[in-house]
C-alpha positions in Angstrom: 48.2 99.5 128.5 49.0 98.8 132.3 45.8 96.8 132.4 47.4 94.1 130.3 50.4 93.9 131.9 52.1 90.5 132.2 52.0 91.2 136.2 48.2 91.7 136.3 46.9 89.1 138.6 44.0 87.2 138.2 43.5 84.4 140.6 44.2 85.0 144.9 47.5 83.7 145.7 48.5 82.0 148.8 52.1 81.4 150.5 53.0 77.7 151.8 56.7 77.7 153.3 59.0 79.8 150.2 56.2 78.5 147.8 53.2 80.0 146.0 50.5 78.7 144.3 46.8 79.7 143.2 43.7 79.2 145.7 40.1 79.5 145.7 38.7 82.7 146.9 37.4 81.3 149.9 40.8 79.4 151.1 42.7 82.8 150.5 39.9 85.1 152.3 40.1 82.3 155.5 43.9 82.2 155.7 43.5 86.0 155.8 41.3 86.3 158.2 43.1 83.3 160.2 46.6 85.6 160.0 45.0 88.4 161.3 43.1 86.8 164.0 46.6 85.3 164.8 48.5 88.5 165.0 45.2 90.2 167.0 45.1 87.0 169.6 49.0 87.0 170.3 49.9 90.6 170.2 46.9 92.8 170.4 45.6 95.5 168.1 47.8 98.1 168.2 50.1 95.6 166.0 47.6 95.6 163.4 48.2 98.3 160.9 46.8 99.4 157.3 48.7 101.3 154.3 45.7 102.6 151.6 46.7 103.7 148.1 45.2 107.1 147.7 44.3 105.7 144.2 40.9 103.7 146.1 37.5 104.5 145.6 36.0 106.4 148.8 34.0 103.1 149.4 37.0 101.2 149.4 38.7 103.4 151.9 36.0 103.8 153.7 35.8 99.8 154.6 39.1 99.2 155.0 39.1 101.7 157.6 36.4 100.3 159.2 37.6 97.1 159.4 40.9 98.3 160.9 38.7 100.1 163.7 36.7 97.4 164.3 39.8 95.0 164.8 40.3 97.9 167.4 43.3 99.2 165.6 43.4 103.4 164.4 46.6 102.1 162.4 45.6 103.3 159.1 46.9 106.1 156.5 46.9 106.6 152.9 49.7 109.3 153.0 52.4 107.0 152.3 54.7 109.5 150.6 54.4 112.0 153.4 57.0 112.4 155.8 56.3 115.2 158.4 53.0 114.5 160.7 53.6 117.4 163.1 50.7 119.7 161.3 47.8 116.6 162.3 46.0 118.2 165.1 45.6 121.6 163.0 44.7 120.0 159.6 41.1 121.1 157.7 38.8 118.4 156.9 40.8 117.4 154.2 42.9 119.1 152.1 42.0 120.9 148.6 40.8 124.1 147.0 38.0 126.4 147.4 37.1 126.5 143.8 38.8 125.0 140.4 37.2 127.6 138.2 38.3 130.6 140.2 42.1 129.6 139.6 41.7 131.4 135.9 40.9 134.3 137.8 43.6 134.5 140.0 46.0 137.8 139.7 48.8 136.3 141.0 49.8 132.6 142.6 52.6 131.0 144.2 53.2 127.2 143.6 55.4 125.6 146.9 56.5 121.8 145.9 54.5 121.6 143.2 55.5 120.1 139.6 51.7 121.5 138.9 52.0 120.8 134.8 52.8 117.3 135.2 51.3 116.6 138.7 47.6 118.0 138.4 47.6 119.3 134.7 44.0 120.1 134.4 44.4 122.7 137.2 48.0 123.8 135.3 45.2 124.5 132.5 43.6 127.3 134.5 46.7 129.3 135.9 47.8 129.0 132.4 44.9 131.1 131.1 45.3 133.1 134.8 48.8 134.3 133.1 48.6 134.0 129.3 44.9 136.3 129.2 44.0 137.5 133.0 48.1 138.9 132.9 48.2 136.7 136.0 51.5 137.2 138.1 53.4 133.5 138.9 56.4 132.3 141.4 57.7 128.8 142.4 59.4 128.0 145.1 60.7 124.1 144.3 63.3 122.0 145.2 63.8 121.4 141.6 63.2 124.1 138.4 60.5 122.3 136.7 58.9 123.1 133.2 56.1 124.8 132.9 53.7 126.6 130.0 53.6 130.0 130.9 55.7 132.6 131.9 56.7 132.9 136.1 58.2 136.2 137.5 60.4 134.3 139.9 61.5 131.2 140.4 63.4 129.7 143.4 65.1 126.5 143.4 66.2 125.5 146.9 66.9 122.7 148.9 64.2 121.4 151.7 65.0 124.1 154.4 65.9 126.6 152.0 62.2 126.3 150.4 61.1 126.9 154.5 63.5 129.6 154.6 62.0 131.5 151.3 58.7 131.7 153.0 60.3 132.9 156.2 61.9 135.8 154.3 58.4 136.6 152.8 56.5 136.5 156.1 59.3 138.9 157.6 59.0 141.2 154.1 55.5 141.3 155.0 55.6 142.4 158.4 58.0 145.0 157.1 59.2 146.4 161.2 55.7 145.8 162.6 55.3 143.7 165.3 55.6 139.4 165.0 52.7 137.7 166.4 54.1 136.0 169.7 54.3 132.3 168.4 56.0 133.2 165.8 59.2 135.5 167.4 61.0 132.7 168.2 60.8 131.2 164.4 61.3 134.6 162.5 63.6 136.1 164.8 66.8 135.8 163.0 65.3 135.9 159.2 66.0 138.8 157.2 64.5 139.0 153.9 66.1 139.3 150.2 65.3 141.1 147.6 63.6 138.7 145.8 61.5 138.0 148.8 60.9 141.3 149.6 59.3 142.0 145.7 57.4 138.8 145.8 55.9 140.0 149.2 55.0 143.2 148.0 53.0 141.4 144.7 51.3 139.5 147.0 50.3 142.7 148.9 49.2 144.6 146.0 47.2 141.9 144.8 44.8 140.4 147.3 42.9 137.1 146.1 46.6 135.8 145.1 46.4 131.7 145.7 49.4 130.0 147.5 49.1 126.2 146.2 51.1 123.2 147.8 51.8 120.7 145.5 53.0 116.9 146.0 56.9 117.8 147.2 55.9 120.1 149.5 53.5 117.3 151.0 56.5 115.1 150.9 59.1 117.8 152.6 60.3 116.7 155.9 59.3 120.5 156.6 55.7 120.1 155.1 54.0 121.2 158.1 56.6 124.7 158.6 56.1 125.4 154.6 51.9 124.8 155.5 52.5 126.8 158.7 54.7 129.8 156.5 51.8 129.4 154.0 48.9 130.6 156.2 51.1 133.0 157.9 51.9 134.9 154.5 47.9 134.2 153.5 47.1 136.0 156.4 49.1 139.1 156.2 48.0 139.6 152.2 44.5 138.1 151.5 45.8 135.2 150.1 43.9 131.6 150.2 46.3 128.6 150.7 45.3 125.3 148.2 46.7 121.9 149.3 46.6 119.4 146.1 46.9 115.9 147.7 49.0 113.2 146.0 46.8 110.1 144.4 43.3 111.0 142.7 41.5 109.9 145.5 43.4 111.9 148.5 40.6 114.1 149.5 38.1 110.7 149.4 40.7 108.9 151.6 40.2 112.2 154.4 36.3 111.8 154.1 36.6 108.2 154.2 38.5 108.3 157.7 41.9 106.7 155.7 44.2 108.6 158.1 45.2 107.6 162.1 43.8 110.5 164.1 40.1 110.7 162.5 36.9 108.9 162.1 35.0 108.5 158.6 33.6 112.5 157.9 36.5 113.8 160.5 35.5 112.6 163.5 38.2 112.3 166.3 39.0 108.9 167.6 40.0 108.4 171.4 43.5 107.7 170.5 45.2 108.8 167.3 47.2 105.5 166.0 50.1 105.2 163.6 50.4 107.3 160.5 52.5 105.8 157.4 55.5 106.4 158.5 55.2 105.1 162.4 53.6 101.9 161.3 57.1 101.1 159.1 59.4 102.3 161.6 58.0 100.3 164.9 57.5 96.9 162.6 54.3 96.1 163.2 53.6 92.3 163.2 50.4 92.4 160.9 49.5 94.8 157.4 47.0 95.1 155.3 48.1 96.7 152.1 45.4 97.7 149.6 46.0 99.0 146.4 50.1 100.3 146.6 53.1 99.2 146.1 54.9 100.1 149.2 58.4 99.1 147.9 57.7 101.9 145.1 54.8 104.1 147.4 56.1 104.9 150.6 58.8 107.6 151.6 61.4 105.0 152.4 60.8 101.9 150.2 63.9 100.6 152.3 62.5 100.6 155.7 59.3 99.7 153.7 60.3 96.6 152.4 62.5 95.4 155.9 59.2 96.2 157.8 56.8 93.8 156.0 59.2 91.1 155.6 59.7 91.0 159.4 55.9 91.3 159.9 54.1 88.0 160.9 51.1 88.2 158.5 50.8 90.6 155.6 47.4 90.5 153.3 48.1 92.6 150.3 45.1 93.1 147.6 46.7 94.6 144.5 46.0 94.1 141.0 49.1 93.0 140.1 51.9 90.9 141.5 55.4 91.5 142.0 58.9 89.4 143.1 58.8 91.8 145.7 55.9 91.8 146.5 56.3 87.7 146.8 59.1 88.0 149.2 56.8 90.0 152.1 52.8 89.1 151.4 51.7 85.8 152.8 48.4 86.4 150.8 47.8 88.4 147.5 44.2 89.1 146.7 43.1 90.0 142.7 41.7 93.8 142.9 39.4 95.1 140.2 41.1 98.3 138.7 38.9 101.2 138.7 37.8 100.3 135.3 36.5 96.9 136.5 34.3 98.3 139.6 31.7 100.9 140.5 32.9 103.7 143.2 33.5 107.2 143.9 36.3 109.6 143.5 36.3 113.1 145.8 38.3 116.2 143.8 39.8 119.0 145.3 36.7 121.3 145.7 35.4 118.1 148.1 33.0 117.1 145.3 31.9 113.3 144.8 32.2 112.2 141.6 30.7 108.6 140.9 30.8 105.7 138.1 30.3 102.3 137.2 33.0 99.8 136.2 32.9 99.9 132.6 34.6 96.6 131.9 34.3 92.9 133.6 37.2 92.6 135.8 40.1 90.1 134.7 40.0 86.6 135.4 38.8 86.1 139.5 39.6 90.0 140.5 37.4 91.0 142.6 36.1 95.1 143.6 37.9 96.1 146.8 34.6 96.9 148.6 33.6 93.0 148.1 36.9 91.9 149.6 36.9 93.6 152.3 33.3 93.1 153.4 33.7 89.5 153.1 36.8 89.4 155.2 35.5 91.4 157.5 32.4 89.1 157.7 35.0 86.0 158.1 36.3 88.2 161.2 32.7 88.3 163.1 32.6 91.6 162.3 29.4 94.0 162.9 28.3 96.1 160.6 29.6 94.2 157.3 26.0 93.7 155.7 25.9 96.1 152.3 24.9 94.5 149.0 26.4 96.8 146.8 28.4 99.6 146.4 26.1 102.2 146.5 24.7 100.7 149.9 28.2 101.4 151.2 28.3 105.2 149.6 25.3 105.7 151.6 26.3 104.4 154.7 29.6 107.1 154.2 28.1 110.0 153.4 25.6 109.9 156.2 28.7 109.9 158.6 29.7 113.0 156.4 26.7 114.6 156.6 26.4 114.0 160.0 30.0 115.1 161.6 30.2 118.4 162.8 34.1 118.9 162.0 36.4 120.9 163.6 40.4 121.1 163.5 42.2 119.9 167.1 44.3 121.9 169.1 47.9 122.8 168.1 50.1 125.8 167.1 51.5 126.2 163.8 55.2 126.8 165.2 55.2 123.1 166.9 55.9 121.8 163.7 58.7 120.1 162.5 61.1 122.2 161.4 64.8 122.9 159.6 68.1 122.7 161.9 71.2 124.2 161.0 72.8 121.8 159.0 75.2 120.6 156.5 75.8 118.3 153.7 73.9 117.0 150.8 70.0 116.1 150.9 68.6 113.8 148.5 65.6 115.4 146.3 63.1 112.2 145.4 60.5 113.5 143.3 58.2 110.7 141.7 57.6 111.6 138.0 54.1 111.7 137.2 54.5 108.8 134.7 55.6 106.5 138.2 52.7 107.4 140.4 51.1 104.5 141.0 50.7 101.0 139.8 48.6 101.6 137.1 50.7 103.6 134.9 54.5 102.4 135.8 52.7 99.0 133.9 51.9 101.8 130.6 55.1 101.5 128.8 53.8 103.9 126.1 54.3 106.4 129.3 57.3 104.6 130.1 59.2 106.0 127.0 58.9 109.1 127.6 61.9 111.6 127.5 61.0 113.4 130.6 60.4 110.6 132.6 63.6 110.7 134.8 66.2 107.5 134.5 68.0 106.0 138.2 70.9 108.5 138.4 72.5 110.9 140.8 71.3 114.6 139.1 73.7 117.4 140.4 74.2 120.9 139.1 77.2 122.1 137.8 78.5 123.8 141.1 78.0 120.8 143.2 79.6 118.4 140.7 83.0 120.7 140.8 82.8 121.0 144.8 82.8 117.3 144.4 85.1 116.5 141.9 82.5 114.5 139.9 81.9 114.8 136.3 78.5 113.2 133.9 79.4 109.6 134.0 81.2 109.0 136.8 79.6 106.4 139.2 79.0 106.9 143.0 78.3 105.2 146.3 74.9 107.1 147.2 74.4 106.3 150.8 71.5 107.0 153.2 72.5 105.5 156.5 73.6 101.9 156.1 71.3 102.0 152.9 73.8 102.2 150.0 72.8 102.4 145.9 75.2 103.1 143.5 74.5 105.0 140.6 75.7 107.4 137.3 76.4 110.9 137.9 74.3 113.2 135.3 74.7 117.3 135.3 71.4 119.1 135.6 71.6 123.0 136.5 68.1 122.6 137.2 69.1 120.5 140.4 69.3 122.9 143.6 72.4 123.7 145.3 72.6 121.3 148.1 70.9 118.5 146.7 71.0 115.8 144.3 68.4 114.6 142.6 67.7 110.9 142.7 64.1 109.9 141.7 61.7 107.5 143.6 59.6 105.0 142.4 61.8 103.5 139.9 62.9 100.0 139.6 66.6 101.1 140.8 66.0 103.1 143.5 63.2 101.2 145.2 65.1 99.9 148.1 66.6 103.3 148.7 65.8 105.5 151.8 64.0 108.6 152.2 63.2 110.5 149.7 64.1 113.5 150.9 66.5 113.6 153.6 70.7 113.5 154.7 72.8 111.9 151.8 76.4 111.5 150.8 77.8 110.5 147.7 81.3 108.6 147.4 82.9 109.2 143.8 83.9 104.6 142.9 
């Protein structure tokens, strides 16, 4: 099990020059706050930044949120896989579905990015029964052809843009000659649709109620906000609903709990939006707090990832397990109760809280999140700091819930980011299932299994003869100046355009984007 893995951690670890060793609680917690108060004195706030697992309890997001805010810094975000921020000021409350149950009822769905059996399987469960006895009607549009259970009508396996361009040819199919809205002439102007889109279009038009779900790779597209944007278009024109399934089990939790840049705790706006994810890691910030993830394995770019907090003055990482990497950029490591060890909530996709108590004593000195963090902040003078238990902190959340009247910014769907003419490969970076998050790449039970993708450069048969690469052959893999070299493996499951090479593993954690320009260089 990943909770006795050799790397759990169960005393607070402190950095002296290029050494470590153990310290008290209260030695790490004051070095922490001292770092901190360093960084805040010397360079101001907006240097202070905060990357959240989406894996945290609501309580734990929600005071490590708070903390950031009252340190006067909006530099926090739990999306570390996403990519594309262009869709913020239009976003829902959080994302997620109207209703789990009504999924076995659907007549016909359309998964975009979405490995759904592996990724959310429980909800796989109820389309399953949508096809197998409601005669439910099924298309994927994916980056990669993934398994699944049941039958699908269509499936189409295209690279990043093409997966934007597939919904394009819908929406046009849709409108069928009639008139464009206006912001949308410019987008759909030159898009004519096939015949596959064309008969997908016209199943989504004979059966209204259909259910358009983005999954994980569609949240992790550079193009996530177009493929949103395409999603409510299509919705729109056919009586559709669009689902958004958030990575981590605690996504929707993390947009309640105020865990993202441009919103308060219950989806308030903040004066200033700060950095998502993404920004903090690109403009180095010279202070991080990193709770829960593994940002080498967690982030979009584990390359710029790993060069951003090794440059960063002070970085305060509580984790329940320790790394060599994570050595090389934390200046202080803090034991954190796994969710078996501590009391919290959890928020599914319907926006319902779901809470529990720890059921074991956590291991060694590992401490909940929720203490941590209130105890730092008290070491930081800071207000509002007082709860003596977890449920004092629910409470203090869900009256900020209960009390926001929420409602989406300004901004047009076509502002988003979206695909240039271009050529060349792109690299597809799914994160198996079994790689998620810290928890289970420690399971090695899950760690065995066949379908859990090995470090190698997947291409499909067409691409490997374009190339002049056979299974075997090894390659430079290169993303920028960021170089990885790497087996060539034929899949025909891989789309034209792209080659598959998996994030999150051991091999491929100091690579670059996960999905974005690559070129391969046959050794």
């Amino acid at each position: 099990l990943g909770l006795h893995s050799p790397q759990r951690l169960s005393r607070p670890l402190m950095r002296k020059g290029d050494q470590w060793h153990e310290a008290s609680w209260p030695e790490a917690l004051a070095a922490a706050a001292e770092g901190l108060q360093a960084v805040l004195k010397e360079y101001g706030p907006a240097q202070l930044g905060a990357l959240l697992a989406p894996t945290l309890t609501i309580e734990e997001l929600y005071l490590a949120q708070k903390l950031m805010r009252s340190l006067g810094s909006d530099n926090v975000d739990h999306r570390l896989r996403q990519w594309d921020f262009t869709a913020d000021a239009s976003l829902p409350l959080h994302p997620g579905l109207a209703s789990i149950a009504a999924l076995e009822k659907v007549p016909a769905f359309v998964l975009i990015g979405s490995n759904l059996r592996k990724d959310q399987p429980l909800l796989n469960t109820r389309l399953r029964r949508a096809v197998i006895k409601g005669g439910a009607v099924g298309y994927a549009i994916n980056a990669y052809e993934y398994d699944f259970n049941y039958p699908l009508r269509g499936v189409m396996v295209r690279d990043p843009a093409g997966m934007v361009a597939e919904l394009a040819g819908i929406a046009v199919a849709l409108f069928d000659g009639a008139a464009v809205p206006a912001q949308w002439t410019a987008r759909l102007a030159s898009v004519a649709a096939t015949p596959g889109q064309k008969e997908l279009a016209a199943t989504l038009r004979k059966h209204p109620g259909a259910v358009l779900l983005l999954g994980d790779q569609a949240m992790a597209s550079p193009y996530y906000g177009a493929l949103r944007a395409l999603a409510g278009l299509i919705a729109g024109q056919t009586g559709a609903t669009v689902g958004e399934l958030s990575a981590g089990g605690n996504g929707v939790g993390a947009w309640l709990a105020g865990a993202v840049p441009h919103r308060r705790a219950g989806g308030g706006h903040p004066h200033q939006s700060g950095l998502n994810a993404r920004a903090m890691l690109e403009q180095h910030l010279q202070a991080y707090v990193v709770a829960g993830c593994e940002p080498e394995f967690d982030c979009a770019d584990g390359a710029a990832a790993l060069v951003a907090l090794d440059a960063a003055q002070c970085v305060v990482v509580l984790s329940s397990f320790v790394t060599d990497a994570m050595r090389g950029y934390a200046d202080i490591i803090l034991p954190l109760a796994t969710f078996t060890e501590t009391g919290g909530s959890y928020v599914n996709v319907e926006g319902r809280w779901q809470s529990f108590e720890g059921a074991l004593k956590p291991l060694g000195e590992a401490r909940p999140g929720w203490k941590i963090l209130r105890v730092l902040a008290n070491l930081l003078d800071l207000p509002g700091f007082e709860q003596d238990d977890v449920a004092a902190v629910r409470a203090e959340l869900q009256t900020s819930v209960d009390a926001s009247e929420f409602s989406p910014g300004a901004g047009e769907a076509t502002e988003v980011a979206w695909p240039a003419l271009a050529s060349g490969l792109t690299r597809v970076g799914d994160v198996s299932c079994y790689r998620a998050d810290a928890l289970v790449r420690r399971a090695g039970a899950l760690q065995q299994r066949a379908d859990n993708p090995a470090a190698a450069a997947y291409i499909n048969d067409a691409e490997a003869a374009r190339l002049g690469l056979a299974a075997g052959d090894r390659v430079r893999a290169s993303q920028g100046e960021v170089v990885l070299e790497l087996v060539v493996a034929r899949d025909g499951r891989v789309a034209d355009g792209t080659v598959r090479i998996p994030a999150a593993l051991e091999a491929t954690q100091a690579f670059g984007p996960a999905y974005g320009p690559l070129s391969l260089e046959r050794i």
